[in-house]
C-alpha positions in Angstrom: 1.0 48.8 11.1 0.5 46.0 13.8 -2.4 48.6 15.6 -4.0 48.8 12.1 -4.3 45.4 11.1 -5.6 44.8 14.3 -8.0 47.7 14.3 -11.7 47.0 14.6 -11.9 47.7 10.7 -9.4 44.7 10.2 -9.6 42.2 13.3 -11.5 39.9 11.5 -10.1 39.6 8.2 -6.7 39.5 9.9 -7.7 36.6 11.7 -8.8 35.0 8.7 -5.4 36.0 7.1 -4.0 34.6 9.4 -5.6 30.8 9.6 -5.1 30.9 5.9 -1.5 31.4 6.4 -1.5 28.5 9.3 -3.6 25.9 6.9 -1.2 26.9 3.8 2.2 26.4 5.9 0.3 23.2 7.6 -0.1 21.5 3.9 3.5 22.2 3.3 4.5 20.4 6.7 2.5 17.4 5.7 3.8 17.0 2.0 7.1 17.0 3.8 6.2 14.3 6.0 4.8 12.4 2.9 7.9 13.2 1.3 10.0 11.4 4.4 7.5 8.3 4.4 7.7 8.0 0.6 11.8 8.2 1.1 12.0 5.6 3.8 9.6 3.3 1.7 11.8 3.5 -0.9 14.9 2.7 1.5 13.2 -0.4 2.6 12.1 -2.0 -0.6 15.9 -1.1 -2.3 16.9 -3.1 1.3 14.6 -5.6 0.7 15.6 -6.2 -3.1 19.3 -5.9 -2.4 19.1 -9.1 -0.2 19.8 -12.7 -0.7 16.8 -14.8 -1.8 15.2 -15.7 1.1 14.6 -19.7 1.4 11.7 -20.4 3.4 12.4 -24.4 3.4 15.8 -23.7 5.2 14.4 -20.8 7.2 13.4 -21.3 11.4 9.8 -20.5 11.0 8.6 -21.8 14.1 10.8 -19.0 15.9 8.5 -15.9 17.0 11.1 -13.0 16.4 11.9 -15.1 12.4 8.0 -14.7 12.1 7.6 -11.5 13.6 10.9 -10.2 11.1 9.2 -11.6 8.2 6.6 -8.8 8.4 9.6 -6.6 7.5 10.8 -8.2 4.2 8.1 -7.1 2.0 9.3 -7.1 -1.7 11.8 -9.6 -0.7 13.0 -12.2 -3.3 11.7 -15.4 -1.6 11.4 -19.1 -2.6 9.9 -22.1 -1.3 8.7 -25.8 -2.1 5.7 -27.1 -0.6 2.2 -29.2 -1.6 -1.0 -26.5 -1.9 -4.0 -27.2 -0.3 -7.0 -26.2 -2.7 -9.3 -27.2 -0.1 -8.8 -23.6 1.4 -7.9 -21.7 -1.7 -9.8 -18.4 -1.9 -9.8 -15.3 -4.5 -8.6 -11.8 -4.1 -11.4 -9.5 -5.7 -11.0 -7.3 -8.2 -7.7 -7.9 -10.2 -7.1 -7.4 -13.8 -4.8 -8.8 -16.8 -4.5 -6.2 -19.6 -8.0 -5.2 -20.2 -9.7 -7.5 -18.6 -11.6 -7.9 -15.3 -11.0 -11.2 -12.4 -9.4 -12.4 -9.4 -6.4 -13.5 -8.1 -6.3 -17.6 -6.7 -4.6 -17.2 -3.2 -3.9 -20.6 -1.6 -1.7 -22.0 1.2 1.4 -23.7 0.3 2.1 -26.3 3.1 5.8 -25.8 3.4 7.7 -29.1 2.9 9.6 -29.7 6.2 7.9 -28.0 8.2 4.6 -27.6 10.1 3.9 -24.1 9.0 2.1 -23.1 5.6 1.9 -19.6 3.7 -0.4 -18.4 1.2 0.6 -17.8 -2.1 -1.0 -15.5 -4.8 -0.4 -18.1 -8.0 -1.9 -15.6 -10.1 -4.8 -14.3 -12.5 -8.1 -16.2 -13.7 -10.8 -14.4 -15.7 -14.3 -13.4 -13.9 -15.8 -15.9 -15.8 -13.7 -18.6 -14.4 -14.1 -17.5 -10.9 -18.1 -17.0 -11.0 -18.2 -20.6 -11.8 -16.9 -21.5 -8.7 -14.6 -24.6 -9.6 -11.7 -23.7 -9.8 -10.1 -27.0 -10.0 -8.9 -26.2 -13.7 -6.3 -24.4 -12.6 -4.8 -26.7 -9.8 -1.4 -27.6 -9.2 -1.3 -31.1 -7.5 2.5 -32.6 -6.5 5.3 -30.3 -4.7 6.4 -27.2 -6.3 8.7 -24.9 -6.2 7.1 -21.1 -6.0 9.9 -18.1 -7.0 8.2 -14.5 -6.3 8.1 -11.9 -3.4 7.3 -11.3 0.1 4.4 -9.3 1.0 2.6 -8.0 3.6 -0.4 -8.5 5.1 -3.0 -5.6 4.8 -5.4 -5.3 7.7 -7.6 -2.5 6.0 -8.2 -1.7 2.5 -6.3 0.9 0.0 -8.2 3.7 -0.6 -11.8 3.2 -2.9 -11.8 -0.2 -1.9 -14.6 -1.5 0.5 -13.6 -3.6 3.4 -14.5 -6.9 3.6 -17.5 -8.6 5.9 -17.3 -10.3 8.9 -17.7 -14.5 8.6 -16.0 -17.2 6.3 -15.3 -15.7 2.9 -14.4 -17.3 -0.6 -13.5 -14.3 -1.9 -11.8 -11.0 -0.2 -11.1 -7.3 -0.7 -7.8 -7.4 -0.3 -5.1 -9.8 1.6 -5.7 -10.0 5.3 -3.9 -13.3 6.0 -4.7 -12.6 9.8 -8.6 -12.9 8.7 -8.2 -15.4 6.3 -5.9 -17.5 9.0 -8.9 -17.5 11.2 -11.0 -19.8 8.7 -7.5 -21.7 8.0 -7.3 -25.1 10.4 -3.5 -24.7 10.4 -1.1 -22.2 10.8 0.1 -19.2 8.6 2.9 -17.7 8.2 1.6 -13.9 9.2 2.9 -13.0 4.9 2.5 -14.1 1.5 3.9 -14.7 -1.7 2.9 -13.2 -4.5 4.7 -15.5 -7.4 6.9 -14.5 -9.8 6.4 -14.9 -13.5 8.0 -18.0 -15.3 8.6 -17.9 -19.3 8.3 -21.8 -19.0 4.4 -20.8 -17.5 2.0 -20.0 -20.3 -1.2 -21.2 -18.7 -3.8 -19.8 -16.4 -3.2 -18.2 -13.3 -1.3 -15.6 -15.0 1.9 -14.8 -12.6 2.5 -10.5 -12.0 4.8 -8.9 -9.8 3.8 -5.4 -8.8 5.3 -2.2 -10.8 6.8 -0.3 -7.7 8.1 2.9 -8.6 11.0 4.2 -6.2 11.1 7.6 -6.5 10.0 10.6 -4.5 7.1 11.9 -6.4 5.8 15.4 -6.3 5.6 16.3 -2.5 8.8 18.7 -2.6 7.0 20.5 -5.8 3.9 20.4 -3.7 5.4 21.4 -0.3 7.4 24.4 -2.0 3.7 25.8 -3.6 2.1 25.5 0.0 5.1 27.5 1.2 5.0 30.0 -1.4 1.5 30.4 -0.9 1.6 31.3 2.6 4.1 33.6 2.5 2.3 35.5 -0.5 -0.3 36.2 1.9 1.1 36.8 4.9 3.6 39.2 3.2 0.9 40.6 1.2 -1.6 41.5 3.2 -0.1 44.0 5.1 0.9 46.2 1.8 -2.9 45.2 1.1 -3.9 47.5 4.3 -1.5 50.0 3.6 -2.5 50.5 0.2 -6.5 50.4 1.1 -5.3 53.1 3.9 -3.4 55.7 1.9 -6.2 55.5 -0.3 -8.7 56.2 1.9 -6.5 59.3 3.4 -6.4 60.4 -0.3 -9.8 60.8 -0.5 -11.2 64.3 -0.6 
């Protein structure tokens, strides 16, 4: 059988048999390894949303390995008290509330007690609101106190979005507090806050935290297809040959 599927009548559709096989067991590999990533993300956040509240105001920030740990505590409960500086306030693109289309107002939070700052998304305005360009409706002079979550920094966009241009920017893509940092005249912390809701809050920005969903998803379904589709093939084929054989022989 291994002569005949390597015959000169076969060679090349055995070859082609087997890539097919390879690309088909090569999909199954890498919904497993999507599988694994989407497991350890999910290990993380349920770390991250097991652990005290993190208080920033009583926190070492200007300590390199508290700032460089701080990029690990995404989804982290988190609060903090602090004076905003609207003066560098800028908007995150694209952002909606029910049905309808806007931004969310990111602005820096200088940290009472400290030298550092951190940008905090207080929330949603509509489209309309944000084309005007005064935003000043929606300020919140004095210290507060800002309840929500850690999250990280993203130096490239999620997929369908369009990266941001180069130069000072009112209005961004998505959160790249290393970019926005560099138009910032003081320093950030290298995450951000996105606040939480409050039922004592009814005005604009509207607070959201995002919907994560900690489960595994589909890859295992997925994986086990790919798998079964490989095998189907390579199994097949050679009762494929041997059935196009015995009925050539059959032939008068």
């Amino acid at each position: 059988m291994i002569l005949k599927l390597f015959s000169r009548r076969w060679f090349l559709t055995t070859l082609l048999v087997l890539v097919g096989v390879g690309v088909l067991a090569r999909l199954g590999i890498w919904q497993l390894d999507r599988l694994e990533a989407r497991r350890a993300f999910n290990a993380r956040v349920s770390t991250q949303e097991a652990a005290p509240i993190l208080v920033l105001n009583s926190t070492s920030l200007g300590d390199p390995g508290q700032m460089e740990s701080l990029k690990g505590m995404e989804y982290r409960a988190v609060t903090v008290q602090g004076e905003y500086d609207f003066s560098h306030q800028v908007a995150l693109r694209n952002q909606s509330w029910g049905n309808e289309w806007g931004v969310h107002l990111l602005t820096p939070l200088q940290i009472a007690g400290s030298e550092q700052s951190i940008l905090v998304d207080r929330g949603w305005i509509p489209a309309e609101a944000f084309k005007s360009g005064d935003w000043s409706a929606y300020d919140e002079p004095g210290e507060v106190t800002v309840h929500g979550i850690v999250r990280a920094s993203q130096s490239k966009p999620d997929f369908g979005k369009k990266n941001d241009p180069e130069g000072v920017l009112q209005a961004w893509n998505f959160a790249n507090v290393e970019r926005i940092q560099a138009q910032t005249p003081y320093g950030l912390l290298p995450v951000y806050i996105q606040q939480a809701p409050d039922p004592a809050w009814t005005s604009l920005p509207y607070r959201s935290l995002p919907e994560v969903e900690l489960t595994e998803g589909p890859h295992m379904g997925y994986a086990l297809q790919w798998f079964s589709f490989a095998a189907l093939l390579g199994v097949g084929y050679p009762f494929f040959i041997r059935k196009q054989s015995g009925a050539k022989h059959a032939q008068p």
